[in-house]
SEMARNU-831534 format. One record per residue (C-alpha): residue number from 1; residue in one letter; x, y, z. Coordinates in nm, 2 decimals. Layout:
REC   num   residuo       xx       yy       zz
REC   NUM         A        X        Y        Z
...
% end
This chain:
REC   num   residuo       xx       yy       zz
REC     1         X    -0.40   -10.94     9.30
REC     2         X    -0.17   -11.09     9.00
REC     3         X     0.19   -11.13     9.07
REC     4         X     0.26   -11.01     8.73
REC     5         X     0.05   -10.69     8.79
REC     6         X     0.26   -10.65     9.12
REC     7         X     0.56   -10.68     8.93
REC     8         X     0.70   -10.94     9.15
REC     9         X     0.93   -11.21     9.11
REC    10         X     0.98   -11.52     9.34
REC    11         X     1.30   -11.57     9.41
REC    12         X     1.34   -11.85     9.66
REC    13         X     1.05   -12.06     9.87
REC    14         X     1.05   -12.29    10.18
REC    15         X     0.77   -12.42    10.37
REC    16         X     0.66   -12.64    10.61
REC    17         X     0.33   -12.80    10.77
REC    18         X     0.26   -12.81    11.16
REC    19         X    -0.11   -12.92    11.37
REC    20         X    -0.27   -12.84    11.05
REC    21         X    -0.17   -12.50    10.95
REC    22         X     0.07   -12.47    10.64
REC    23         X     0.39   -12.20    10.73
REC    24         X     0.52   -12.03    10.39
REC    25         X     0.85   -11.88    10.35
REC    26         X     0.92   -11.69    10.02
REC    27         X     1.19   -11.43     9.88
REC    28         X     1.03   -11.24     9.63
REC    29         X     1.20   -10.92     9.41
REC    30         X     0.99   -10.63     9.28
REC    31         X     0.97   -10.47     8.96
REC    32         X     1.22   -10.19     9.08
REC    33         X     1.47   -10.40     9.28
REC    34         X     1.33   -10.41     9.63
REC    35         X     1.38   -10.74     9.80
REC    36         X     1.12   -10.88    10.09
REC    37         X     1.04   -11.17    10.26
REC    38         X     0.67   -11.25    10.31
REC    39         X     0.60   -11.49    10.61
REC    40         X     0.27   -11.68    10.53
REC    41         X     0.00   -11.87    10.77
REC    42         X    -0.27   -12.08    10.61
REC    43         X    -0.52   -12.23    10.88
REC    44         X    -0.81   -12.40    10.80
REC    45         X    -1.15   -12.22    10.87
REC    46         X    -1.43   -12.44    10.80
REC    47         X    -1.41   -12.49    10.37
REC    48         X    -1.12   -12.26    10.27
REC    49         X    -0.80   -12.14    10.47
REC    50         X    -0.74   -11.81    10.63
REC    51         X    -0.43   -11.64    10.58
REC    52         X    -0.18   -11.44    10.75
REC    53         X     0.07   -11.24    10.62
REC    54         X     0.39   -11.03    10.71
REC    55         X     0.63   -10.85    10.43
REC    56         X     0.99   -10.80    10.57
REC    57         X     1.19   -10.61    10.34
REC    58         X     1.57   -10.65    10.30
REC    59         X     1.71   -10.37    10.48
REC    60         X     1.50   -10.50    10.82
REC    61         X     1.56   -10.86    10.82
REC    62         X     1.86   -10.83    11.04
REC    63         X     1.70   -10.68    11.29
REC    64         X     1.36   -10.90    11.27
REC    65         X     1.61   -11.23    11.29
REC    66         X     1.77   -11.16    11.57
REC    67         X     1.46   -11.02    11.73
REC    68         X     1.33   -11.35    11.63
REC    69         X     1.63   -11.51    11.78
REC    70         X     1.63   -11.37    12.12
REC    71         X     1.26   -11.48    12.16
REC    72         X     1.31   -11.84    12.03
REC    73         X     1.58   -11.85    12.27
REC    74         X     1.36   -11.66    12.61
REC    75         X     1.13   -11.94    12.55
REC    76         X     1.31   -12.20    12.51
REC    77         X     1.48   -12.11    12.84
REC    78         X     1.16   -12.09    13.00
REC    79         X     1.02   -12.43    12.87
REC    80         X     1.37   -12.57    12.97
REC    81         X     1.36   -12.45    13.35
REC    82         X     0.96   -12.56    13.33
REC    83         X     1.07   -12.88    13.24
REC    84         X     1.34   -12.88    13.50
REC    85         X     1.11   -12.77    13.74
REC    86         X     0.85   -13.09    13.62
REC    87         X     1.13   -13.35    13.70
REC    88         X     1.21   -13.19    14.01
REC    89         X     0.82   -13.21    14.16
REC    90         X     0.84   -13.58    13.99
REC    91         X     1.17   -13.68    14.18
REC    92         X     1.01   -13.51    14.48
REC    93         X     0.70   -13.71    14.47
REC    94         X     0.87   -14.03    14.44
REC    95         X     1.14   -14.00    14.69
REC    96         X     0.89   -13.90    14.93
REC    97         X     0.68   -14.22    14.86
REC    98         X     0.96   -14.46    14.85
REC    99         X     1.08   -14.33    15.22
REC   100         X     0.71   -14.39    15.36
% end
């Protein structure tokens, strides 16, 4: 669909590029006020890229960033204690061949 059709307006943009797949942040206005964020995925699939979208209006995105938040920070806990729990096997390994 045309943006002008839509009525929309782009009001700010951000994006960044990871393993191939292209992450797009954008702040867009309608027609009659209402202001959304749309979180955007393009992947590539085979010639063109397939995308993935999700619309967050204004009066949610509180509430779906600190959402977001708490389960950046749950995984990050987990990969740090995984990580911990690497060095400690590594340490383990080694101390026991050094003593034989």
């Amino acid at each position: 669909m045309d943006k002008k059709h839509l009525g929309e307006k782009d009001l700010f943009s951000d994006f960044f590029k990871a393993r191939g797949r292209k992450y797009y942040f954008d702040a867009k206005k309608k027609e009659n006020g209402d202001r959304y964020v749309t979180i955007s995925e393009l992947q590539p699939n085979n010639v063109k890229f397939k995308r993935m979208r999700i619309l967050i209006f204004e009066e949610y995105l509180d509430d779906f960033a600190e959402k977001l938040q708490n389960i950046i920070d749950k995984l990050k806990e987990s990969s740090d204690k995984g990580n911990e729990r690497s060095r400690e096997k590594i340490s383990n390994k080694f101390n026991s061949t050094e003593e034989s």
